[in-house]
C-alpha positions as CSV (number, residue, x, y, z in Angstrom):
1,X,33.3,-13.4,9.4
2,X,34.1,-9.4,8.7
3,X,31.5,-7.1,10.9
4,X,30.3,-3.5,9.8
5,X,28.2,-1.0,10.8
6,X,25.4,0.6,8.3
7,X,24.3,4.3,8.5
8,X,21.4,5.6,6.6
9,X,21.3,9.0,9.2
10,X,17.5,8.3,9.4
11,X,15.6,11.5,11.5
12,X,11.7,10.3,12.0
13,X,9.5,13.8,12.7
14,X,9.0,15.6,14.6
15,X,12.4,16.9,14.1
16,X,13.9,19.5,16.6
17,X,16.1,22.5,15.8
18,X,19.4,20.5,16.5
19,X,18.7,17.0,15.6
20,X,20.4,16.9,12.4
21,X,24.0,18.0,14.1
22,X,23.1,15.5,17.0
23,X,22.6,12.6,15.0
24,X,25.3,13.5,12.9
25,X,27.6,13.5,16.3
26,X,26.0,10.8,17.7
27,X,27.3,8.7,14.1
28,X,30.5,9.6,14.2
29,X,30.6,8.5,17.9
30,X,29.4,5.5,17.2
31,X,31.5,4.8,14.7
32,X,34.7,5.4,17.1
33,X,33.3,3.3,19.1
34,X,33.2,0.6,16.7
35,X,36.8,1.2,15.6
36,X,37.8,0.8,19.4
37,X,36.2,-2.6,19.6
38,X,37.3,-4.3,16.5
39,X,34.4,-4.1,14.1
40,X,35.9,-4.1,10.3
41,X,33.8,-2.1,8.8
42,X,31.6,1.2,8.9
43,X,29.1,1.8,5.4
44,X,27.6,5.2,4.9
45,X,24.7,5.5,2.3
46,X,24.0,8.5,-0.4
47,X,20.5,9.0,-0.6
48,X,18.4,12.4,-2.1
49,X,15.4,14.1,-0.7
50,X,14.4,11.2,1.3
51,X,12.7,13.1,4.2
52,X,13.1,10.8,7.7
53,X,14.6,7.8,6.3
54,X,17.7,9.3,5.1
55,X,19.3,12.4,5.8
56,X,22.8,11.0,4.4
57,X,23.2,12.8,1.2
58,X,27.0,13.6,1.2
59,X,28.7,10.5,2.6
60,X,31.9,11.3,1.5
61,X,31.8,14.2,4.2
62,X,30.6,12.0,6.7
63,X,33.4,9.0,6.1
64,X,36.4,11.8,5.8
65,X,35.1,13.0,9.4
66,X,35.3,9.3,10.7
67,X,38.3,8.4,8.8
68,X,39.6,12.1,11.0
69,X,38.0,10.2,14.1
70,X,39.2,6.4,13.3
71,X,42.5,4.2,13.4
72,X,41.8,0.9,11.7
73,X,37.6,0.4,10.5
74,X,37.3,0.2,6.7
75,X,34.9,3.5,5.6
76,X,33.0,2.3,2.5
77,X,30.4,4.0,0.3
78,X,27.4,1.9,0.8
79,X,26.9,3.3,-1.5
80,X,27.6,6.1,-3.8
81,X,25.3,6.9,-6.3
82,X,27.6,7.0,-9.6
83,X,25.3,7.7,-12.5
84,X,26.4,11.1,-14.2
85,X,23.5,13.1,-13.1
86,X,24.5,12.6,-9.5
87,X,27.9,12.6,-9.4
88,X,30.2,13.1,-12.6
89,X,32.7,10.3,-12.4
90,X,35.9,12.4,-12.6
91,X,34.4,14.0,-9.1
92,X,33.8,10.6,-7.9
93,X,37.2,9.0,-8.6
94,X,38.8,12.4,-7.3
95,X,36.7,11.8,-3.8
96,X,37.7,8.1,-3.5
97,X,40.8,8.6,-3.8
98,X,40.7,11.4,-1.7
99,X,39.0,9.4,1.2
100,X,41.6,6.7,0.8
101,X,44.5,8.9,1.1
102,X,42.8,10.6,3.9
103,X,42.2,7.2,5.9
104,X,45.7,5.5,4.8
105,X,44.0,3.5,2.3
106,X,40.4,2.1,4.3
107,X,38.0,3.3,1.2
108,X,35.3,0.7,-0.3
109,X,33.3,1.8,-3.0
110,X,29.6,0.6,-3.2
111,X,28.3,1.5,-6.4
112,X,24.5,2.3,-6.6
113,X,21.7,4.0,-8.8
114,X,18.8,4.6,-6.7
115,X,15.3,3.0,-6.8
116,X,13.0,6.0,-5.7
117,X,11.1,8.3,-8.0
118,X,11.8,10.9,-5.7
119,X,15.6,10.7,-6.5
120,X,15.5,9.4,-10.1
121,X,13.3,12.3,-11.1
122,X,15.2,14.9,-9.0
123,X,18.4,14.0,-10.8
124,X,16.1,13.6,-14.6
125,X,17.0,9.8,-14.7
126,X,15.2,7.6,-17.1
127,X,13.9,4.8,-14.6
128,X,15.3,1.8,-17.1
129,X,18.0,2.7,-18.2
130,X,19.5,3.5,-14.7
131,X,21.4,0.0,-14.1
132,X,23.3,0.1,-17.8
133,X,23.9,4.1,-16.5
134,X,25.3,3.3,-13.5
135,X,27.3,0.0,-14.6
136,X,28.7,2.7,-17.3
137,X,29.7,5.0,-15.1
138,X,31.4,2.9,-12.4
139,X,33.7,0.9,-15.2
140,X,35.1,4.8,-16.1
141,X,35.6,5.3,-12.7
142,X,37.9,2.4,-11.8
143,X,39.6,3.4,-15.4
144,X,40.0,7.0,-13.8
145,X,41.9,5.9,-10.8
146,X,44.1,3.2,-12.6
147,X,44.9,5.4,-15.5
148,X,47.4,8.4,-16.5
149,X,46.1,9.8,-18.4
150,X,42.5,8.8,-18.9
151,X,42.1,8.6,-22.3
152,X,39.0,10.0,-22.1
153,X,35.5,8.7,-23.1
154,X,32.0,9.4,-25.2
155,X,29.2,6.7,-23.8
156,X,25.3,6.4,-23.6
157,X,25.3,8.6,-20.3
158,X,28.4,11.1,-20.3
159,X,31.7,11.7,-22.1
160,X,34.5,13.6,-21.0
161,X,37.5,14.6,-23.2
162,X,41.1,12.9,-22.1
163,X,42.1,14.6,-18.4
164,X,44.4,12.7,-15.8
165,X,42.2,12.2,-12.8
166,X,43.8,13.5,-9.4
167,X,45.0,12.2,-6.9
168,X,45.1,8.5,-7.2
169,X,44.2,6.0,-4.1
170,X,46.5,4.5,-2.1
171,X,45.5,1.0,-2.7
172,X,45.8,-0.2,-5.7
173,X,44.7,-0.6,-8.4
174,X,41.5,0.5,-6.4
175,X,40.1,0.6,-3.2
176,X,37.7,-2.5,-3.5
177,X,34.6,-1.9,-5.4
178,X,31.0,-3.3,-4.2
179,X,27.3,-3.2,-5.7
180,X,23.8,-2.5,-3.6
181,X,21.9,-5.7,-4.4
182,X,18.5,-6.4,-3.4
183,X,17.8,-9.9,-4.9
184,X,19.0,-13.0,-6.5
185,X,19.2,-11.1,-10.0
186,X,21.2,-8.2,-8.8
187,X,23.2,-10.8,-6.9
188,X,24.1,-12.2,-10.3
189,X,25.3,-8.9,-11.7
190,X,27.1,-8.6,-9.0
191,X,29.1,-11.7,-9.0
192,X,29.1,-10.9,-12.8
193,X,31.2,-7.7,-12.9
194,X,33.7,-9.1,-10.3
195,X,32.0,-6.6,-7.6
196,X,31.3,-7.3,-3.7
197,X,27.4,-7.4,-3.2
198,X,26.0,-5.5,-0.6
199,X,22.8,-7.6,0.1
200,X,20.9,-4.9,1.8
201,X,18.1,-7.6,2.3
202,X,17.0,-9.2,5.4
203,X,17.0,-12.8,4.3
204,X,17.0,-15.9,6.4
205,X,20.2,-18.5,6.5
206,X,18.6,-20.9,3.8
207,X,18.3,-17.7,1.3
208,X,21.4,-16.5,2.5
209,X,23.1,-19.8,1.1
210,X,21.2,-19.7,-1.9
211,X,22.5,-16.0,-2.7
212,X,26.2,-17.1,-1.6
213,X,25.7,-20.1,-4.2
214,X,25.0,-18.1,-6.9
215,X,27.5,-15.4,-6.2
216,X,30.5,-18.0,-5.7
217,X,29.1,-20.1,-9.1
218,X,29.1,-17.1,-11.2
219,X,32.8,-15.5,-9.7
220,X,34.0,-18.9,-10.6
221,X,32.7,-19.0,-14.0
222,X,33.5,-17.8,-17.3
223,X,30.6,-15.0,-16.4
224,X,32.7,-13.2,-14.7
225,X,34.4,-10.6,-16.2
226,X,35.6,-7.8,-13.8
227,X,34.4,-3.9,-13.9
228,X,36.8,-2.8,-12.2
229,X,40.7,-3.5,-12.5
230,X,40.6,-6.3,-9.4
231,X,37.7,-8.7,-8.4
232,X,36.4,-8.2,-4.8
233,X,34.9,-11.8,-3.9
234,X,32.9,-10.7,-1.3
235,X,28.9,-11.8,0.5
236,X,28.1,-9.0,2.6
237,X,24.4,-9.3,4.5
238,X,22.5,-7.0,6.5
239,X,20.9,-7.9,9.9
240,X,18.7,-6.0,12.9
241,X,21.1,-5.5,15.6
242,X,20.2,-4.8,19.0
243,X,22.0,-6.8,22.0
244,X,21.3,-6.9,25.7
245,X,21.8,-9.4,28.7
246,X,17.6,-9.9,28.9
247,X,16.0,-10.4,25.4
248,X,13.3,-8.5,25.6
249,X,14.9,-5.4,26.5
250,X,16.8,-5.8,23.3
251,X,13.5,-6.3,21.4
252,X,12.4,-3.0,23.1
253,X,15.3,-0.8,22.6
254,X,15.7,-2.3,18.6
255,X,12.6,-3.7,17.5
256,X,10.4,-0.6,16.5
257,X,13.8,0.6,14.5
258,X,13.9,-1.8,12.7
259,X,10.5,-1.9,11.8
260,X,10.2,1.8,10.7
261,X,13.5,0.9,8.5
262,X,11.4,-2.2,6.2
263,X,8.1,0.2,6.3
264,X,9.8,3.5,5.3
265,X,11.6,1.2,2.1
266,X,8.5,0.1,1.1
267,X,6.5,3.4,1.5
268,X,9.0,5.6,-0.3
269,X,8.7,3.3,-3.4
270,X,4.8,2.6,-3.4
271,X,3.4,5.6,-1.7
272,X,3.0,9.3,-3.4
273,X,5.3,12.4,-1.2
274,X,4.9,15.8,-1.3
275,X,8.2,17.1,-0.7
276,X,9.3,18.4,3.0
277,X,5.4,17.5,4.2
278,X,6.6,14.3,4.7
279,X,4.8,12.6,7.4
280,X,6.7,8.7,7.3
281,X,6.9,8.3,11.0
282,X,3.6,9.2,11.5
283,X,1.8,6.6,9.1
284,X,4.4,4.4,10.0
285,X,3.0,4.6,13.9
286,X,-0.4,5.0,13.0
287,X,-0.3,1.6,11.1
288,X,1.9,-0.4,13.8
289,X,-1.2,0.1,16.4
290,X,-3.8,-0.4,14.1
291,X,-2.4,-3.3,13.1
292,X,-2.1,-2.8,9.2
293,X,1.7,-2.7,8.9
294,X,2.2,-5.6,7.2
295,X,-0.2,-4.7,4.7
296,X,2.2,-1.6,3.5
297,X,5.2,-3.4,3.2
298,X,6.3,-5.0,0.3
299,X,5.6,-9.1,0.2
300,X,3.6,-11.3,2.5
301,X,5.5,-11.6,5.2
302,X,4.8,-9.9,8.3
303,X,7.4,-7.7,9.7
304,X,7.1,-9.9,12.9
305,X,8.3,-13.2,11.4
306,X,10.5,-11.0,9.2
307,X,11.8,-9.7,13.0
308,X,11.7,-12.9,14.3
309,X,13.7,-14.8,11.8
310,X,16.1,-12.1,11.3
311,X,17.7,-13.1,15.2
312,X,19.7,-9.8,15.1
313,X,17.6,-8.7,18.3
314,X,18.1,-10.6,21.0
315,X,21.1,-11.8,23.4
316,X,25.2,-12.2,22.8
317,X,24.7,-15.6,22.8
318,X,21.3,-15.7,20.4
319,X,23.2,-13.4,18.2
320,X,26.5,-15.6,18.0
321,X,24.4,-18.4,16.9
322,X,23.1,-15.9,14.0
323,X,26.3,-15.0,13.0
324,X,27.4,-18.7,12.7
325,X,24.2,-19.4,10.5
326,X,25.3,-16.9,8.1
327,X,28.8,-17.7,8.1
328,X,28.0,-21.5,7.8
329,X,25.9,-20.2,4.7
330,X,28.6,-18.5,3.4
331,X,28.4,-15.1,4.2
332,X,31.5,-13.4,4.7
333,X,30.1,-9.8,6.3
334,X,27.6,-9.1,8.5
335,X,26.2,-5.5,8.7
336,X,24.8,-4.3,11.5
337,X,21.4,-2.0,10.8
338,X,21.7,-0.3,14.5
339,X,20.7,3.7,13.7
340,X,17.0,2.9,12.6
341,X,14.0,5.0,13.7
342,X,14.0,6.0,16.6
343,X,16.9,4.0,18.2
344,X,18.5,5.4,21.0
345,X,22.6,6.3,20.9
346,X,23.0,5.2,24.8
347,X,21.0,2.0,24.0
348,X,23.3,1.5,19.8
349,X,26.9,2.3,22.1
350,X,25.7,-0.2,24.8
351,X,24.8,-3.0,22.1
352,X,28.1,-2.2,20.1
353,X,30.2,-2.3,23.8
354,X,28.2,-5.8,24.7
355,X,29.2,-7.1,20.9
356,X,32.6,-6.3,21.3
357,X,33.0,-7.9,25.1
358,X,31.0,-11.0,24.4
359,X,30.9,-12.2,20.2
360,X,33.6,-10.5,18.0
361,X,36.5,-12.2,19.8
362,X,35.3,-16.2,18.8
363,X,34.9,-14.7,15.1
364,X,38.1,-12.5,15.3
365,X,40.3,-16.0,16.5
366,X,39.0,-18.3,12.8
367,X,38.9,-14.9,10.8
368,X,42.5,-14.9,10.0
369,X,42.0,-19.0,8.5
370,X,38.9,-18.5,7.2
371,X,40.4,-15.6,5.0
372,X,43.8,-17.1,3.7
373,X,41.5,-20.5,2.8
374,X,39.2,-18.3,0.9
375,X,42.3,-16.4,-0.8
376,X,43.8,-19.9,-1.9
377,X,40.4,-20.9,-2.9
378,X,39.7,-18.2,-5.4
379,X,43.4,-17.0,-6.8
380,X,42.6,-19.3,-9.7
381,X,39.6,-18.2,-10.7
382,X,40.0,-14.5,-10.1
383,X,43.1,-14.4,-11.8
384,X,41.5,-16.0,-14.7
385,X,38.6,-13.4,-14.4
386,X,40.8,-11.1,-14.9
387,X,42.1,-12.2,-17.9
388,X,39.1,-11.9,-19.8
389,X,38.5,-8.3,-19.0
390,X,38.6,-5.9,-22.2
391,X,41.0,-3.1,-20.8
392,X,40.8,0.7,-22.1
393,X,43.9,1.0,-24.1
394,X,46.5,4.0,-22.6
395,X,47.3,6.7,-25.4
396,X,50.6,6.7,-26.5
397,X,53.1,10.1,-25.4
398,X,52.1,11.5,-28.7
399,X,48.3,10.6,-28.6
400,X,47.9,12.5,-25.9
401,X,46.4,16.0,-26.9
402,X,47.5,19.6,-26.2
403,X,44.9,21.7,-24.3
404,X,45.1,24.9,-25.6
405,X,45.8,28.0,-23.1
406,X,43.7,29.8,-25.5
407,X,40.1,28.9,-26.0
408,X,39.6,29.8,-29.5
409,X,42.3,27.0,-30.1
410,X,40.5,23.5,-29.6
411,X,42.7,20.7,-27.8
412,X,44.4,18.8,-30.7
413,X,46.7,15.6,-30.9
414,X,50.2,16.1,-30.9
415,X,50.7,13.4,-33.5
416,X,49.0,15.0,-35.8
C-alpha cells in the first residue's frame, strides 16, 4: 500500500490579509514533513474561481516549490486540467517535464476536465463535450513528450503545426499518467486508456473492491488500449484523515474538515455563486447546526455514516485496520484528505508525525512484495495493451517542414 497526501489549498471566509501566503507555507511544510516520514506521495489539484474550497489554481508552482523543499515524495498533478482552453498542451507537456527534471524525475500526471459551471464557463467549455476534449488533449500530450519532433496535429479541440516540445522528462517515456474519477463509469475509462484512477470518492471497502474489480478486468482485457505511451496500473482512493492517541480528539480536530470538504463539492455543483461574494463556509455552518446538512449534499447518505464508515478519523490502530480493508480490496494508494476546512496545521503535522511513528512502517515492510507480485502479475497483459495502441507516426528528416525566418513565407515541407 503507497500513501499520499491531497491538497485542494481550501481557505473558508472570513479570510485575513495573510491567509493565502500562510496556507500556502503551511502546505509546503506539510508536505516536508511527509517526505521526512516516508509517505510516497504528495497530489496538488488545479481548480478555477472556486472561492473557499480551492485556492490551488497553479499547481505546477506549488509542486516545483515542494519538489525545491523535498528529497524522495512523488509530486503529482491531481490533477491538471488539460483541455485546450485551460492549458494548451505544448505548455502542459513543457511544465511536466519541467517538474520532472526539477524533482529528478517524481512527476505524475492526473489528467482532469473540471465539473463546475463556474470553471467550464470561465474557460468557454461546452459542458458535453469536455471528457472527449480532455481525453484529446492528454493523448497529444504524452505524444509531445515522447516525440522529436511532434509531428504536429488538427483535432476537434485544438491543432498546433509540427514543433519539437522542450524539454523532455526524465522518466521515460513519461512520468506516469493518472485520471480524476468519481464513479464506476469513469473508473472504466480509466482502466480503459491504460491510466491510474484517482478515485477522489469516499467509498466503503465493499465499493472499493468493486471499483478495483472493474479496473483490474478492464486493464486485463482487450479494452485496454493505452493513452499514453506506458500503462500505469494503478487504484488510488481517498480517505478522511485525522489521527490521535484518544478518538475523539481526532474526530474534533478532523471531523468538521472533512465535512465542509463533501458539502462545498456538492454546493459548488448544485448551488448558484456570484463570484468573490461567496459565502460557502457560512451556509456550510449554518446548515451543520440546524441540522439540514445532509439534505445539501449529493445522495442519501448522511455525512455522518459517510464519516463514520470512512474510519480515516480515529486512532493509529483504527486507521491501520482501514488501510488493510482497502488494501485487502485492492487498493493500491491511499490519499490522505488532511487540509480540509478549517483544519488546523499543528493538529495535520501532529496526525502526519503519529502516522509515520505508528502505521507506515507495517505497510512499508510487505510494500516491496506486494509490488514485484503485482509487476509479475500484470507484465503480460500490459505489454499486450500496449501492442494494440495506434501510435502517431514520426515524420521522416525530409517531412519535417522549414519554418520560415520570414513571415510572408509560410512553413513548407522540405520534400517537396
Amino acid at each position: 500500500m503507497k500513501f499520499g497526501i491531497f491538497y485542494e489549498l481550501q481557505l473558508p471566509k472570513p479570510w485575513a490579509a495573510d491567509d493565502e501566503r500562510q496556507l500556502v507555507q503551511d502546505a509546503l511544510a506539510q508536505v516536508e514533513l511527509a517526505d521526512r516520514i516516508g509517505i510516497d506521495y504528495a497530489w496538488a489539484v488545479e481548480h478555477h474561481f472556486l472561492e473557499e474550497y480551492s485556492h490551488c489554481s497553479a499547481s505546477e508552482v506549488f509542486l516545483a516549490a515542494a519538489a525545491a523543499r523535498t528529497k524522495r515524495i512523488r509530486l503529482g498533478h491531481g490533477i491538471r486540467q488539460v483541455i485546450a482552453n485551460y492549458n494548451h498542451p505544448a505548455r502542459t507537456a513543457e511544465a511536466i517535464a519541467m517538474l520532472d527534471l526539477v524533482s529528478n524525475g517524481r512527476a505524475e500526471l492526473g489528467i482532469g476536465e473540471g465539473a463546475t459551471r463556474l470553471e467550464l464557463g470561465g474557460f468557454n467549455i461546452p459542458a458535453k463535450e469536455k471528457r472527449a476534449m480532455s481525453l484529446e488533449a492528454a493523448e497529444q500530450i504524452a505524444n509531445m513528450m515522447v516525440m522529436t519532433p511532434y509531428p504536429g496535429f488538427e483535432g476537434r479541440s485544438f491543432k498546433m503545426p509540427c514543433r519539437n516540445v522542450l524539454p523532455k522528462p526524465t522518466q521515460k517515456p513519461h512520468p506516469p499518467m493518472w485520471m480524476a474519477c468519481t464513479n464506476r463509469d469513469t473508473i472504466a475509462v480509466a482502466a480503459s486508456n491504460g491510466l491510474g484512477a484517482l478515485a477522489f470518492s469516499f467509498v466503503d471497502e465493499a465499493e472499493a473492491r468493486t471499483w478495483s474489480r472493474v479496473y483490474y478486468d478492464i486493464i486485463k482485457s482487450d479494452r485496454c488500449v493505452p493513452l499514453g505511451h506506458s500503462v500505469n496500473a494503478n487504484l488510488a482512493m481517498v480517505s478522511a484523515f485525522s489521527l490521535h492517541a484518544d478518538a475523539g480528539e481526532a474526530e474534533r480536530r478532523g471531523q468538521e474538515g472533512f465535512e465542509f470538504f463533501r458539502y462545498a463539492i456538492s454546493a459548488l455543483v448544485s448551488s448558484d455563486t456570484v463570484p468573490g461574494r461567496s459565502r460557502l463556509y457560512e451556509a456550510f455552518t449554518r446548515e451543520r447546526h440546524s441540522g439540514q446538512l445532509a439534505a445539501t449534499v449529493a445522495g442519501a447518505e448522511s455525512l455522518a455514516s459517510a464519516f463514520q464508515r470512512s474510519r480515516g478519523i480515529g486512532t493509529p490502530a483504527e486507521f491501520r485496520d482501514h488501510v488493510r480493508s482497502f488494501e485487502a480490496a485492492g487498493v493500491d494508494q491511499i490519499i490522505l484528505l488532511q487540509q480540509a476546512g478549517r483544519n488546523r496545521h499543528a493538529d495535520i503535522c501532529d496526525s502526519l508525525e503519529l502516522l509515520g511513528r505508528e502505521v507506515l512502517g507495517e505497510f512499508k515492510s510487505t510494500g516491496a512484495e506486494r509490488e514485484r507480485r503485482k509487476a509479475a502479475d500484470l507484465a503480460p497483459f500490459m505489454a499486450a495493451a500496449l501492442a494494440r495502441k495506434q501510435r502517431m507516426p514520426p515524420l521522416a528528416d525530409a517531412d519535417i517542414p522549414v519554418v520560415r525566418a520570414s513571415v510572408a513565407k509560410p512553413e513548407v515541407n522540405r520534400s517537396r
